[in-house]
N, C-alpha and C positions, 0 to 999 in steps of 0.2 A: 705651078708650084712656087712658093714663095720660097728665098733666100733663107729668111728668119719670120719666125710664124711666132707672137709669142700674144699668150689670152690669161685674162685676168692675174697678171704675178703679182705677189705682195710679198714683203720681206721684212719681218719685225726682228728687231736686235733685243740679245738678251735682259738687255736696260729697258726695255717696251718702246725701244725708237722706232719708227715706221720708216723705213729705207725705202722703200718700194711699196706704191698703194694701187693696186687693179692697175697694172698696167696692162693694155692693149696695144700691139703694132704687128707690124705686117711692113718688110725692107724684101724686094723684087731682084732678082738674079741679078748682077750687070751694074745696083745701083753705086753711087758715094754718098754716102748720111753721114752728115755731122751733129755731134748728141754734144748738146752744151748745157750749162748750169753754174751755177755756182757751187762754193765748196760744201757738204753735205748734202748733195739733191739729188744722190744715186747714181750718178755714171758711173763708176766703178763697180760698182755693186750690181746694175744691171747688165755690166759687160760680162761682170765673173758670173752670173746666172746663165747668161746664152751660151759662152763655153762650157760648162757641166762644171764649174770648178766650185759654186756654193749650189745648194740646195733651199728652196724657195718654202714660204711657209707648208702647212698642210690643210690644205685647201683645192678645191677644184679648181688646176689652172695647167698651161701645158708649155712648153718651149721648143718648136720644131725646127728642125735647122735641112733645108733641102727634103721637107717633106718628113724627117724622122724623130720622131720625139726623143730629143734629150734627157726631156723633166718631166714627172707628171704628177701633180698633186702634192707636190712637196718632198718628191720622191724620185734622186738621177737612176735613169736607167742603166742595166749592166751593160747594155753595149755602146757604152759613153766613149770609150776606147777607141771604139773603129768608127762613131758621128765625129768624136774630135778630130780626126785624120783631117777633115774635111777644112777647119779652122786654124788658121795662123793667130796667134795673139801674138800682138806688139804690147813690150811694158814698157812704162816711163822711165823705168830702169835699169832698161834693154835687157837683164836676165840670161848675162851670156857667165861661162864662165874664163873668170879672168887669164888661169893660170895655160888653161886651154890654145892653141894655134886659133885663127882666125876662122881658117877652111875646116877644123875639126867641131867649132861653135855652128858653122851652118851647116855641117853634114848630120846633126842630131836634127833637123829635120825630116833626113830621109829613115830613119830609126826604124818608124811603127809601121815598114814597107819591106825588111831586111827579115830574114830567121834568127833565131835567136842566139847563134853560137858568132853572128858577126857583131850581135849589140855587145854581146858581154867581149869580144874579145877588140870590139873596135878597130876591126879588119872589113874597111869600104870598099864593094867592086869599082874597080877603072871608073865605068858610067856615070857613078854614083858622085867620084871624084872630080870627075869633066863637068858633070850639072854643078855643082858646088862655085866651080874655078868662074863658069859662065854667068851663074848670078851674084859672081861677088864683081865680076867685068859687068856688070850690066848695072850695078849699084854705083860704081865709080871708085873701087877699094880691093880690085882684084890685084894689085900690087903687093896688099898686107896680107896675101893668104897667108903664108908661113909666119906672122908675126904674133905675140901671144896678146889674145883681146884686149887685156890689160893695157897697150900699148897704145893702143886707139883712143881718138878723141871721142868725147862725147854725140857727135853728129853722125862718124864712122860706126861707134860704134850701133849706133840706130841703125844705120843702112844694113851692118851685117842682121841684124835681126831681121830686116826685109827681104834678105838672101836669105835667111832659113827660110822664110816663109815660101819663100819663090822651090826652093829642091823639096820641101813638103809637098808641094804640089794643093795648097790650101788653095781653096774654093772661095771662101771667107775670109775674110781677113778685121780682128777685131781690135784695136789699135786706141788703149787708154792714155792717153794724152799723153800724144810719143816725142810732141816736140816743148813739154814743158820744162825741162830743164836742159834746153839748148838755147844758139845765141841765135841771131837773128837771123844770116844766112844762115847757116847747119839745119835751121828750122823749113825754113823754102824749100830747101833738098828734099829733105825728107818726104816734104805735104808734095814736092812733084813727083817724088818713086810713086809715094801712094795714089797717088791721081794717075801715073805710070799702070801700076798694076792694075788699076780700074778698068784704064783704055786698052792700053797694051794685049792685056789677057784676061779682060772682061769680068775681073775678080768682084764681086762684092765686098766695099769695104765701110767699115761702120766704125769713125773716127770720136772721139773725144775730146772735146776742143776747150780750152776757157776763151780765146779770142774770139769773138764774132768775126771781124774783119776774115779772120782766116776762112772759117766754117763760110763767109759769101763768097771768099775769092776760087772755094774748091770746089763748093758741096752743092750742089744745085738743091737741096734739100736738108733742113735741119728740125730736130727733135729736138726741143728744149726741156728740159724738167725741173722743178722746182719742191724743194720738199720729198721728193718722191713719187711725185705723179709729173703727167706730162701734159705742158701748159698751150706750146706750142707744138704742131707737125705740119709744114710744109713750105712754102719756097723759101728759100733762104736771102733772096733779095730783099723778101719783104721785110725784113726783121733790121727795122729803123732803130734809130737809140727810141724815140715817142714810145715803140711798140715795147723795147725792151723795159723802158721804163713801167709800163701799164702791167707787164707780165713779171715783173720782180722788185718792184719798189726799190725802197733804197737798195738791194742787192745789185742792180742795176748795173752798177759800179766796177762791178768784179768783170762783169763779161764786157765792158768797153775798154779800151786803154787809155788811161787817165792823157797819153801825149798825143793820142787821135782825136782831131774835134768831127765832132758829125757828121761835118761836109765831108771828110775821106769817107768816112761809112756810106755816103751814100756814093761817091767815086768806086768803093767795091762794090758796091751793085752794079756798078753801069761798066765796070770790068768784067763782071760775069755774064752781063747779058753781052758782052762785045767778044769773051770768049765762053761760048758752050761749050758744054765736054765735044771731046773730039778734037778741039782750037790749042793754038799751043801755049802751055803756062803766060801768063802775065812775066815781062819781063826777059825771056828765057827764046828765044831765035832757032835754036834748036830743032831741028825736026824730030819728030817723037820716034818715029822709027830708028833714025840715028842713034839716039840716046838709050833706046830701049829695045837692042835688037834682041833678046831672049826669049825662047819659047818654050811654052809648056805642051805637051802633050795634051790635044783636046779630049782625051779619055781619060776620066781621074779614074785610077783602081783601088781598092781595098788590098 
């Protein structure tokens, strides 16, 4: 059973724009997919489709996530509610609330698990509180639990959004370009939790990238799209500037970094064939275990 199962999606905007044209894919339990493009090519738009949050034209087409159709035919299913359980979304805009503690922003992941006189009253059992305290320690920001999000830099604040995801207990994890408005380290952190949760706890994650370089130094596999359809699916090594060129013309541009010449692009390929998943980040000494002792419970329940 596939991850994310999704067949023929198309997505037209009210203005007759074509967002999404017959897309087909198919992302395997356990994978890291990086989905790259330039700006209007649909990453976004097909990320809010695979978590149920837009509805796809009306047409024969279906979106299954761990075997369960989402979507079908232009049409989200009522039990969107307990398939989203399954999906962590990261935003580019972490989507915490500010005024909120740190630990009370990732304890709304364990929400859609609680009855409902604890949601409205915002009364977390112990357990609930321990999972929270453990993945914001596992993030490297368990110090700022009692701090108001607000207070957190931009890089923290992304990691607490990868602590919600971690006490969700998200299977998936769908992550729209979570290190674009971060610095350069802040951004490293981040793509290693997510490579973290990948290895760590086997999570399937399906990243959004503008950088190539990133998307070869993580992703052992990337989805390119252009316009709305998708141009390129598969090794991510191979995705030279030549290829990127051939596959987006002058858009080209966007997804290189005008202070990277070539030669480093192809220096991250030969990073990633030197570490495979499983190998420890480029850079980073660290033993993965060390850095990511946290555990999820290998039975997800509803």
């Amino acid at each position: 059973m596939e991850a994310i199962r999704i067949e023929r999606l198309s997505k037209t905007f009210s203005n007759g724009r074509k967002a999404l044209d017959e897309i087909d894919l198919r992302v395997a339990p356990g994978e890291m997919v990086a989905l790259i493009g330039a700006s209007g090519s649909g990453k976004s738009t097909l990320l809010r489709h695979i978590a149920g949050f837009t509805a796809s034209d009306a047409q024969p087409s279906q979106i299954a996530i761990l075997g369960r159709p989402i979507q079908q035919n232009g049409r989200i299913v009522r039990e969107v509610r307990s398939i989203r359980r399954d999906i962590g979304f990261v935003f580019q805009q972490f989507n915490l609330v500010n005024r909120l503690s740190v630990e009370s922003n990732v304890l709304i992941g364990a929400l859609a698990r609680l009855p409902l006189w604890r949601r409205l009253t915002g009364r977390f059992p112990r357990e609930e509180r321990a999972l929270s305290l453990a993945a914001l320690n596992e993030v490297g920001i368990g110090d700022h639990a009692r701090e108001r999000a607000a207070n957190l830099s931009g890089g923290q604040q992304q990691r607490a959004a990868l602590a919600r995801a971690l006490v969700q207990r998200a299977r998936i994890v769908l992550a729209d370009e979570p290190i674009a408005s971060l610095d350069p380290e802040s951004s490293r952190r981040v793509m290693d939790m997510l490579r973290a949760l990948n290895r760590e706890h086997q999570l399937t994650v399906l990243v959004s990238l503008h950088q190539v370089d990133i998307a070869m130094q993580y992703c052992p596999r990337t989805i390119a799209l252009r316009r709305g359809k998708v141009v390129y699916d598969g090794p991510s090594a191979a995705l030279t500037p030549v290829l990127l060129k051939k596959l987006y013309g002058d858009d080209a541009h966007e997804l290189l970094d005008a202070s990277t010449p070539g030669e480093e692009h192809e220096q991250a390929a030969d990073n990633l064939a030197s570490h495979p998943p499983g190998g420890a980040p480029t850079g980073d000494n660290t033993p993965a275990s060390t850095r990511y002792a946290f555990a999820l419970k290998p039975a997800h329940s509803h």
